[in-house]
DSSP file (Angstrom, degrees, kcal/mol; ACC not computed):
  #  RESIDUE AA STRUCTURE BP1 BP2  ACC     N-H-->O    O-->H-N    N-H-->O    O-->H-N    TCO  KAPPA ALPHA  PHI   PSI    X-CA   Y-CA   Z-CA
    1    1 A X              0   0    0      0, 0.0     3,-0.5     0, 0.0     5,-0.1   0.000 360.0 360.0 360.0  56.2   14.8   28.6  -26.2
    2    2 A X        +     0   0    0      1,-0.2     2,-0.1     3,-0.0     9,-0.0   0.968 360.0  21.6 -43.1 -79.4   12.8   29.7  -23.1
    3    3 A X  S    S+     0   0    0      2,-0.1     2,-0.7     9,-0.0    41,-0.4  -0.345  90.6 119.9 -78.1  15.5   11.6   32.5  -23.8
    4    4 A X        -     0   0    0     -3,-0.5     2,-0.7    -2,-0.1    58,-0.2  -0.834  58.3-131.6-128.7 112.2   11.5   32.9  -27.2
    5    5 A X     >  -     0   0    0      5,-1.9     4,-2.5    -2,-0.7     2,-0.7  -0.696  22.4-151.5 -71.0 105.0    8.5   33.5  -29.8
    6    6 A X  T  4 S+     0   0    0     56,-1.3    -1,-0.1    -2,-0.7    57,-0.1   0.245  93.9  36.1 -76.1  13.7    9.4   30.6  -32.5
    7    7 A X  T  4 S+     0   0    0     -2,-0.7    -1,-0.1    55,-0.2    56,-0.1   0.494 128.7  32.7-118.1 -72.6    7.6   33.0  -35.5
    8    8 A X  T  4 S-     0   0    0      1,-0.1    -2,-0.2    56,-0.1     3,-0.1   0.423  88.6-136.1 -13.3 -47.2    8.7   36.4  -34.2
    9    9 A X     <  +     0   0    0     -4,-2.5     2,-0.3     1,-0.2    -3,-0.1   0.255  41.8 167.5  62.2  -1.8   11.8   35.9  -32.8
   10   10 A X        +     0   0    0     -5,-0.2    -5,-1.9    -6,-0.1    -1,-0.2  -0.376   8.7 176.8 -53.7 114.7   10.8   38.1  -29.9
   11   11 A X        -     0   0    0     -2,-0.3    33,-0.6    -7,-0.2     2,-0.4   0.069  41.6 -74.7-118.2-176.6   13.3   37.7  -26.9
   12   12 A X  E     -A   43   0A   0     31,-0.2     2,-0.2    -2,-0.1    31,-0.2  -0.855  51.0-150.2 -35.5 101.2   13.7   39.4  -23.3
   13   13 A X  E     -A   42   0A   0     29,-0.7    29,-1.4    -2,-0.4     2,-0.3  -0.774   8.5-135.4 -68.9 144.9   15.2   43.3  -23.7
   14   14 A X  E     +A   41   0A   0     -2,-0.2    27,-0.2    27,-0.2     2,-0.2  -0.870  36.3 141.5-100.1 145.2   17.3   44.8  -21.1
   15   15 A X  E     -A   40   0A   0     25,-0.8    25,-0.8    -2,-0.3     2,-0.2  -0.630  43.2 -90.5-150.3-166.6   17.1   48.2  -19.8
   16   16 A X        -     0   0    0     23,-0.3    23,-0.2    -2,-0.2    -2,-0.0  -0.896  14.9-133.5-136.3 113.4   17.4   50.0  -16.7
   17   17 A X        -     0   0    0     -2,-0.2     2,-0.7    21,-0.2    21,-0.4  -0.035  35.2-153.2 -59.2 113.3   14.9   51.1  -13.6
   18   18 A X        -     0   0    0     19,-0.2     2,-0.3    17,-0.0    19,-0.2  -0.918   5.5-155.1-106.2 121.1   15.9   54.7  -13.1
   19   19 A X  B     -B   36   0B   0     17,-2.2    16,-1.3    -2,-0.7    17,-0.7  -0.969  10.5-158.9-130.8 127.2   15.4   56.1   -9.7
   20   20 A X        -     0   0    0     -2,-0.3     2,-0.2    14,-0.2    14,-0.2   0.275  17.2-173.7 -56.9 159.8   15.0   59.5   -9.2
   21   21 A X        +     0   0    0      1,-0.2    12,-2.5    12,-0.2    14,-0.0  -0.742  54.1  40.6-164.4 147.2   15.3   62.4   -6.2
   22   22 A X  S    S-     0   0    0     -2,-0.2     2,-0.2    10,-0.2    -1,-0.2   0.115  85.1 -82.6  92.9 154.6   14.3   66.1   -6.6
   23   23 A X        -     0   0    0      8,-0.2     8,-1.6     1,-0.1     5,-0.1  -0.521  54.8-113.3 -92.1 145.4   11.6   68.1   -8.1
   24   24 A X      > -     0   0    0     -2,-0.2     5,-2.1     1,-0.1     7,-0.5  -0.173  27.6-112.7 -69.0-175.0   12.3   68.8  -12.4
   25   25 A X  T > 5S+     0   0    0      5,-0.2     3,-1.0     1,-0.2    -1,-0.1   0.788 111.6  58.9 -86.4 -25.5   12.9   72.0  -13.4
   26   26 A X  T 3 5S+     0   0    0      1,-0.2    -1,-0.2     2,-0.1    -2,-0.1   0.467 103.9  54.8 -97.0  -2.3    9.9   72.7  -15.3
   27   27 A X  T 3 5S-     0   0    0      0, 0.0    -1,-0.2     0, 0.0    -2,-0.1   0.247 130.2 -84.1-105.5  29.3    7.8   72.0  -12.2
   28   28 A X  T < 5S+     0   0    0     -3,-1.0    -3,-0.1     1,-0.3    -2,-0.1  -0.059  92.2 118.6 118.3 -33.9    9.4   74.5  -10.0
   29   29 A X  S   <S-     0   0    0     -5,-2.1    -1,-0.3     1,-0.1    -5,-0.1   0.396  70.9-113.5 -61.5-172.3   12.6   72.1   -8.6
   30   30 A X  S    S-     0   0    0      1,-0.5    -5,-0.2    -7,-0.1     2,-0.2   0.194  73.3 -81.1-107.1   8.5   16.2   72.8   -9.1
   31   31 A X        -     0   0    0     -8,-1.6    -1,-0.5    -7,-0.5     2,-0.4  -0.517  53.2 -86.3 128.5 137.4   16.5   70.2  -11.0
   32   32 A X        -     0   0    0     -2,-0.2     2,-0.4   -10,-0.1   -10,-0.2  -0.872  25.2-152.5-127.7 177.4   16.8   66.1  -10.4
   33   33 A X        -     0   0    0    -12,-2.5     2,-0.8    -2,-0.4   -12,-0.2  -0.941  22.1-111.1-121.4 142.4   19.4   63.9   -9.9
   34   34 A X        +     0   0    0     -2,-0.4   -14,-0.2   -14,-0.2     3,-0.1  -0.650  29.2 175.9 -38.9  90.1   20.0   60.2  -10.5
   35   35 A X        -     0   0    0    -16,-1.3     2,-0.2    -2,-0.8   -15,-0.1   0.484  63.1  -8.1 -80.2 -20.8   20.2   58.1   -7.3
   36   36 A X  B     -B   19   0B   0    -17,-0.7   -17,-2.2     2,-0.0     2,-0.3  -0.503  48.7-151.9 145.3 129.7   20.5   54.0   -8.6
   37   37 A X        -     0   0    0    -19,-0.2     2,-0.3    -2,-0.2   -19,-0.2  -0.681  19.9-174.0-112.1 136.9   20.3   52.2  -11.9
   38   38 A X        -     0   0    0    -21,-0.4     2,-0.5    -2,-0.3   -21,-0.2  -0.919  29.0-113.5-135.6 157.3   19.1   48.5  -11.5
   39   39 A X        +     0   0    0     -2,-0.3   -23,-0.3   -23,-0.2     2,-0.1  -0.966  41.2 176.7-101.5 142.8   19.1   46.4  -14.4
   40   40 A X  E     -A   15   0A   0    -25,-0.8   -25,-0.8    -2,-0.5     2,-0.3  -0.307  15.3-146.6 -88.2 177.8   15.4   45.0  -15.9
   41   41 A X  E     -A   14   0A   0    -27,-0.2     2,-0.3    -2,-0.1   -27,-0.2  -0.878   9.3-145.9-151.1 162.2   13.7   42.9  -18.7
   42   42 A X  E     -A   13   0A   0    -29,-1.4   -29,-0.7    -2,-0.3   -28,-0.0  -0.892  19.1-153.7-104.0  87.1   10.9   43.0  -20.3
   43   43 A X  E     -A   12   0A   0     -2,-0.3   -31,-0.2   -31,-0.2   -32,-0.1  -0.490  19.7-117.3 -93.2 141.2    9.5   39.7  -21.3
   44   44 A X        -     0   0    0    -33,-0.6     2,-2.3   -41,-0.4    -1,-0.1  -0.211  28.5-101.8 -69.5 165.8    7.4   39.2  -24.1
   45   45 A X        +     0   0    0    -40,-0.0    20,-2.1    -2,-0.0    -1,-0.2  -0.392  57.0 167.3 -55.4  55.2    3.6   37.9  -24.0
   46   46 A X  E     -C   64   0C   0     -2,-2.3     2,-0.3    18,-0.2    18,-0.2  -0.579  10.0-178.6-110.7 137.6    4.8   34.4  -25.1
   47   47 A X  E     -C   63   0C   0     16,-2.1    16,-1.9    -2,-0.1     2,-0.5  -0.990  31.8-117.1-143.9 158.0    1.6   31.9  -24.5
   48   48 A X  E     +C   62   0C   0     -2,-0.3    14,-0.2    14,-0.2     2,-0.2  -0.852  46.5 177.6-109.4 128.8    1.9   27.8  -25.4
   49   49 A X  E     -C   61   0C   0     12,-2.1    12,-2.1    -2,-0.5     2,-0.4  -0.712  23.5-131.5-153.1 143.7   -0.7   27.5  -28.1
   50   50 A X  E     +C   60   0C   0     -2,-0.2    26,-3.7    10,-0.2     2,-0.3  -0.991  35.7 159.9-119.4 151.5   -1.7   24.3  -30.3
   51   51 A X  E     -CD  59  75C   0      8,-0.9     8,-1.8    -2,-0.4     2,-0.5  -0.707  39.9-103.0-143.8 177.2   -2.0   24.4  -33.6
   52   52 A X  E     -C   58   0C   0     22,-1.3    22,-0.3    -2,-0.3     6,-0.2  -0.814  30.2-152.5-124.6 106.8   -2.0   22.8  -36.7
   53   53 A X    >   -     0   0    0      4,-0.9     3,-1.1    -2,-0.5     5,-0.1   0.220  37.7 -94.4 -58.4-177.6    0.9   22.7  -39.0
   54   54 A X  T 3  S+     0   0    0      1,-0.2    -1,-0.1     2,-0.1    -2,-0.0   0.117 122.8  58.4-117.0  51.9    0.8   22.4  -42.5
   55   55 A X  T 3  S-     0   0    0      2,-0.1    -1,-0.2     0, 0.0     3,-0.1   0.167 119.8-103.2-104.0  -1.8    1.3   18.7  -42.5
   56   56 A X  S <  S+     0   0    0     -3,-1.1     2,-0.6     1,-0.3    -2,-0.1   0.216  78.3 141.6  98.7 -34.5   -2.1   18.2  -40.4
   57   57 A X        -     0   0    0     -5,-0.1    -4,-0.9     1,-0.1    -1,-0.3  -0.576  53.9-132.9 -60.8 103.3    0.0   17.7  -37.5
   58   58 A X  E     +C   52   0C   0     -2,-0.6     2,-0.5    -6,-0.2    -6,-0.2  -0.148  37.2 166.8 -47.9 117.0   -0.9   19.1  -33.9
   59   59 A X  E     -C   51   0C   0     -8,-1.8    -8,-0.9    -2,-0.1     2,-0.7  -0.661  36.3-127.6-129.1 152.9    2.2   20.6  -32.5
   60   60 A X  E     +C   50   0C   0     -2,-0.5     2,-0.2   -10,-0.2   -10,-0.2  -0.855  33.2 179.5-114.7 121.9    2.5   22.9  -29.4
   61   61 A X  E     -C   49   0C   0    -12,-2.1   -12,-2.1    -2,-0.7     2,-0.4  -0.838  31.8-122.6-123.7 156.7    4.7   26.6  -30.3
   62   62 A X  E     +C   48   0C   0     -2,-0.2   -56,-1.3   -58,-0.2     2,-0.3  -0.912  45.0 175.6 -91.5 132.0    5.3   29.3  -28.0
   63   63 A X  E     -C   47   0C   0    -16,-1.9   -16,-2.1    -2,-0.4     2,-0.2  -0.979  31.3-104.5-120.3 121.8    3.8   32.5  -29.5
   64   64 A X  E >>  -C   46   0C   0     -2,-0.3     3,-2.4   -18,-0.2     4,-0.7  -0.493  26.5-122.4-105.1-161.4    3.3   35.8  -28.7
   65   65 A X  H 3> S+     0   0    0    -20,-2.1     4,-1.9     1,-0.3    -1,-0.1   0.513 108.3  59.1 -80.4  -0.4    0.2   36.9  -27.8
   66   66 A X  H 34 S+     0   0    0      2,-0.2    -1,-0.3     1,-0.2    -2,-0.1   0.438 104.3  53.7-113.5   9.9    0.1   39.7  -31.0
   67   67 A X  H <>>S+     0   0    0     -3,-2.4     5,-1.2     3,-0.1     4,-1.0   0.306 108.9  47.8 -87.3 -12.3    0.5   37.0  -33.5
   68   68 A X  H  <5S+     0   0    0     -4,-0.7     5,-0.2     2,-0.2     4,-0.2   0.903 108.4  51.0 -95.0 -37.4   -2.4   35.2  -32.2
   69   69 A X  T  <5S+     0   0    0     -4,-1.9    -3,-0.1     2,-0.1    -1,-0.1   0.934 104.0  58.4 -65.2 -21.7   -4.5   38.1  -32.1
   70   70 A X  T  45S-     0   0    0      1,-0.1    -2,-0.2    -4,-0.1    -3,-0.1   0.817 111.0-128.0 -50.0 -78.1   -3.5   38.7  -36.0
   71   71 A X  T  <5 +     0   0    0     -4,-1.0    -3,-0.2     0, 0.0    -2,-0.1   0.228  59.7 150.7  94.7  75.3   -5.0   35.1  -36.3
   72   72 A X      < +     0   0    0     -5,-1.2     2,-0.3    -4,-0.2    -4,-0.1   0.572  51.5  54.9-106.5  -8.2   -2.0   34.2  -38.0
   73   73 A X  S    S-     0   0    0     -6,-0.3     2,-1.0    -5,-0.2    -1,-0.1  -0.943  78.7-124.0-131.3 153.3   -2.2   30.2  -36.8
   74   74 A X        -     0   0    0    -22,-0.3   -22,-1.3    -2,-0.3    -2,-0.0  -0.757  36.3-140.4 -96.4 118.5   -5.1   27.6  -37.2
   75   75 A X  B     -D   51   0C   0     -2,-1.0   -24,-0.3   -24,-0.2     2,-0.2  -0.297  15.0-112.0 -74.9 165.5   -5.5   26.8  -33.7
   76   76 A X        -     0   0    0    -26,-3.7     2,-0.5   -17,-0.2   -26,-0.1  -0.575  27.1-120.0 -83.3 149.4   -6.3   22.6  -32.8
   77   77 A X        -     0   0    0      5,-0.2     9,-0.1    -2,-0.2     4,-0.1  -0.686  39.2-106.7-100.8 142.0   -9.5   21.6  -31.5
   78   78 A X  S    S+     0   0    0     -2,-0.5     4,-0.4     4,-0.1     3,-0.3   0.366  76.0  14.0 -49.9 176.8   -9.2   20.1  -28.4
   79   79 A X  S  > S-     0   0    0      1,-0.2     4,-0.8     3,-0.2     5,-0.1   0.276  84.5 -90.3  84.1 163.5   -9.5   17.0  -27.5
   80   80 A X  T  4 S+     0   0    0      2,-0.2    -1,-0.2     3,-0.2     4,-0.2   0.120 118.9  59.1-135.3  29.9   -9.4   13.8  -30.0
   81   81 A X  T  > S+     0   0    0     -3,-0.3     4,-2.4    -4,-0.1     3,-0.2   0.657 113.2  41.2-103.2 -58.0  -12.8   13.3  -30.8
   82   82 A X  H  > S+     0   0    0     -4,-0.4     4,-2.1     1,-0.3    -5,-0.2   0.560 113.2  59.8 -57.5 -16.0  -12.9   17.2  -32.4
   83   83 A X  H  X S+     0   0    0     -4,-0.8     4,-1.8     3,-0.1     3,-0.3   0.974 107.7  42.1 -48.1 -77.9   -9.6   16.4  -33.7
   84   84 A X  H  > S+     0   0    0     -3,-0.2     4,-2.6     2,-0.2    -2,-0.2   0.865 109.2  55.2 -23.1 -68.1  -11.0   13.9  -35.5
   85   85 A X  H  X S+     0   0    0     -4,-2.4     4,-1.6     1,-0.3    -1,-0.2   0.854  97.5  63.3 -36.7 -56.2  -13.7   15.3  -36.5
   86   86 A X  H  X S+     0   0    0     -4,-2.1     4,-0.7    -3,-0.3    -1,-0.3   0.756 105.4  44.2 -48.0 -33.9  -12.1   18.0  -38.0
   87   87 A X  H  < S+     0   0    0     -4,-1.8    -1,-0.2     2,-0.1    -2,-0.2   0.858 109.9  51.4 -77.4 -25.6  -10.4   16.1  -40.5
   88   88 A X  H  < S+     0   0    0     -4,-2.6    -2,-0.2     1,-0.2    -3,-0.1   0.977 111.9  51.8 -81.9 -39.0  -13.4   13.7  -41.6
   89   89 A X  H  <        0   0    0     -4,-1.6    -1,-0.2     1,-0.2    -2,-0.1   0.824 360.0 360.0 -42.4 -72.0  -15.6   17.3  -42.1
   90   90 A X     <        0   0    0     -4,-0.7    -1,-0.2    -3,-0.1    -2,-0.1   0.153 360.0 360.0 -85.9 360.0  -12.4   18.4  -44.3
């Protein structure tokens, strides 16, 4: 699970790098042609985030990065004194 947003499910896609020769038709050419197909990915924004479950526990997820800007997770605060803290505050 490399790669892999654990809320999302957002994976890798495959496509293919299309390379071109010739001018189009609708800028003057005769037209272009297709020269070599490579295969690609696209990998998603995935970034290793701590958080706080909802047992209180600090856990580390891979996320990506357009569920953290929704502010969809309570992030942890570093460090184990602000850890702390946060719970006695609570």
């Amino acid at each position: 699970m490399a790669r892999v947003c654990q809320y999302s499910g957002k994976r890798p896609r495959v496509g293919n790098r299309v390379v071109r020769r010739g001018k189009a038709k609708r800028e003057g050419g005769i037209g272009q042609n297709i020269t070599g197909l490579t295969k690609r990915r696209w990998n998603p924004n995935l970034q290793t985030i701590r958080v706080i479950d909802e047992n209180g526990a600090v856990r580390r997820i891979k996320v990506c990065a357009k569920y953290i800007k929704a502010g969809k997770f309570v992030k942890a605060p570093r460090g184990a004194h602000a850890a702390w803290k946060a719970s006695v505050e609570k």
